[in-house]
N, C-alpha and C positions, 0 to 999 in steps of 0.2 A: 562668765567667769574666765581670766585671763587662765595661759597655761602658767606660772608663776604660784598662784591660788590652787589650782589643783595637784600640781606637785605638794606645796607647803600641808594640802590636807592630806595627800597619801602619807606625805612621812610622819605627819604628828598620830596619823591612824596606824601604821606601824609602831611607833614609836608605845603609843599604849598594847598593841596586841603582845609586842617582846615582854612588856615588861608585868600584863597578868599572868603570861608564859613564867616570868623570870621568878614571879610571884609564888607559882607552883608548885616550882624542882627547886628552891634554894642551892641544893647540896650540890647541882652542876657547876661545872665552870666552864668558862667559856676557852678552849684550846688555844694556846697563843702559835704562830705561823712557825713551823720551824725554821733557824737562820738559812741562809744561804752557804753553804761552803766555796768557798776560793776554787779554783778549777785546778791550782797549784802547779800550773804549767806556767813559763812566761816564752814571750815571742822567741822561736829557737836564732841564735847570736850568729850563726852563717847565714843566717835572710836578711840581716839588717844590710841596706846597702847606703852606700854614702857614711859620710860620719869616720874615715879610714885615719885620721889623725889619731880622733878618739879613741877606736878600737884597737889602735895598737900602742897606746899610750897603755887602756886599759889592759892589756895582754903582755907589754911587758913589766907592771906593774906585780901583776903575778907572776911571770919568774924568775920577778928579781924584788921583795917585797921593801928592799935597804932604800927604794928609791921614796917612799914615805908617802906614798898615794897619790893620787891624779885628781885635781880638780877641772869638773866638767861644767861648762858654764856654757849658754847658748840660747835662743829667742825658745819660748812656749812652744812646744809640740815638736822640738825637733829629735825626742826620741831618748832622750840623756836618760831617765831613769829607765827606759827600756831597757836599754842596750846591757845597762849595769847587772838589770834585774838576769835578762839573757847570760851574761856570762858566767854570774853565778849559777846557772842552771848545768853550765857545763863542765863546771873544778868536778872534781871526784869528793864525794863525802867524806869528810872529816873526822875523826877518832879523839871524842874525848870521854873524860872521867863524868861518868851516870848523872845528871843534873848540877854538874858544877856549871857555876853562874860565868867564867870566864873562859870554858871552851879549852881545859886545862887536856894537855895528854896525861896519860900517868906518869911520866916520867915530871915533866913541868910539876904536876901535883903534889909528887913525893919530896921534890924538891923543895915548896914551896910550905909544906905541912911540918914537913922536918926542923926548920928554920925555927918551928913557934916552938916556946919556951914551956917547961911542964906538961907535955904531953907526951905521951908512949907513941913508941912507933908503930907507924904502919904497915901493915903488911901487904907487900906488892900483890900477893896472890888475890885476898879477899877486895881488891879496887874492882866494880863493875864500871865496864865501857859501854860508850853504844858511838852508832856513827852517825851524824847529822848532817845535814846542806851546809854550805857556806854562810853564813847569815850575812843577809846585805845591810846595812846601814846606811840611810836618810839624812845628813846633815842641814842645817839651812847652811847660808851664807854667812852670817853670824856666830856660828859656833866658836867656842873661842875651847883652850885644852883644860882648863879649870870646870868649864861648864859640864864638859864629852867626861872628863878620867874623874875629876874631883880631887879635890885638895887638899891638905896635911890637916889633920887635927892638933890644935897649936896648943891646946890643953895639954893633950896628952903626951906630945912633944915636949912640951918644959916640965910637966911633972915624972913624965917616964914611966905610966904605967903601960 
């Protein structure tokens, strides 16, 4: 008997002992692996070396944001979404209004709630904040600003509701 043949009968002879086991205990289940968690660190932004265009492309981008972003283009593995992931690790956390979808401050929010038609106002006091990371954003090459923001609704444009 080849090794091939004796493998193939340990596992069909497992294969029946699991399943008059499984036979048994119906009511178990079998545990699924718990995920992995992200380690939620990225490479610290003062170790990256080389790369001195980008990183300060990238750094005065942040503090001057009118300059309308930096595209980083370069061969596989030279570290471009590192570097990115890095510097967001380094901004200082952000302050906005409790699960708003756009990263709103209260002030932005107030502004922007006020604006809609038939609704009472809000009250500055009752806004819950919290403060969060920077969120990085992934674009491809392709993105185009219709695809990233989205576009008018031409319905509701011409009928005006």
């Amino acid at each position: 008997m080849t090794q091939t043949e004796t493998a193939a009968k340990k596992t069909a002879a497992a294969k029946v002992k699991a399943g008059s086991v499984a036979s048994e205990a119906p009511e178990q289940k079998k545990a699924k692996p718990a995920a992995k968690k992200k380690s939620g660190q990225a490479f610290p932004f003062t170790a990256i070396v080389g790369q001195e265009e980008m990183k300060l492309s990238l750094i005065l981008n942040i503090i001057d944001p009118r300059i309308g972003g930096v595209l980083v283009m370069g061969h596989r593995g030279t570290g471009k979404s590192t570097t990115v992931r890095a510097l967001a690790e380094v901004l200082p956390l952000i302050e906005r209004v409790k699960d708003d979808t756009y990263n709103r401050t209260p002030d932005q929010y107030l502004e922007g709630e006020d604006a809609k038609k038939g609704r009472k106002a809000i009250d500055p006091l009752t806004i819950k904040t919290e403060k969060i990371p920077v969120p990085v954003v992934d674009l491809p090459l392709g993105a185009t600003e219709d695809r990233v923001c989205g576009t008018i609704d031409i319905e509701q444009a011409l009928t005006g509701r």
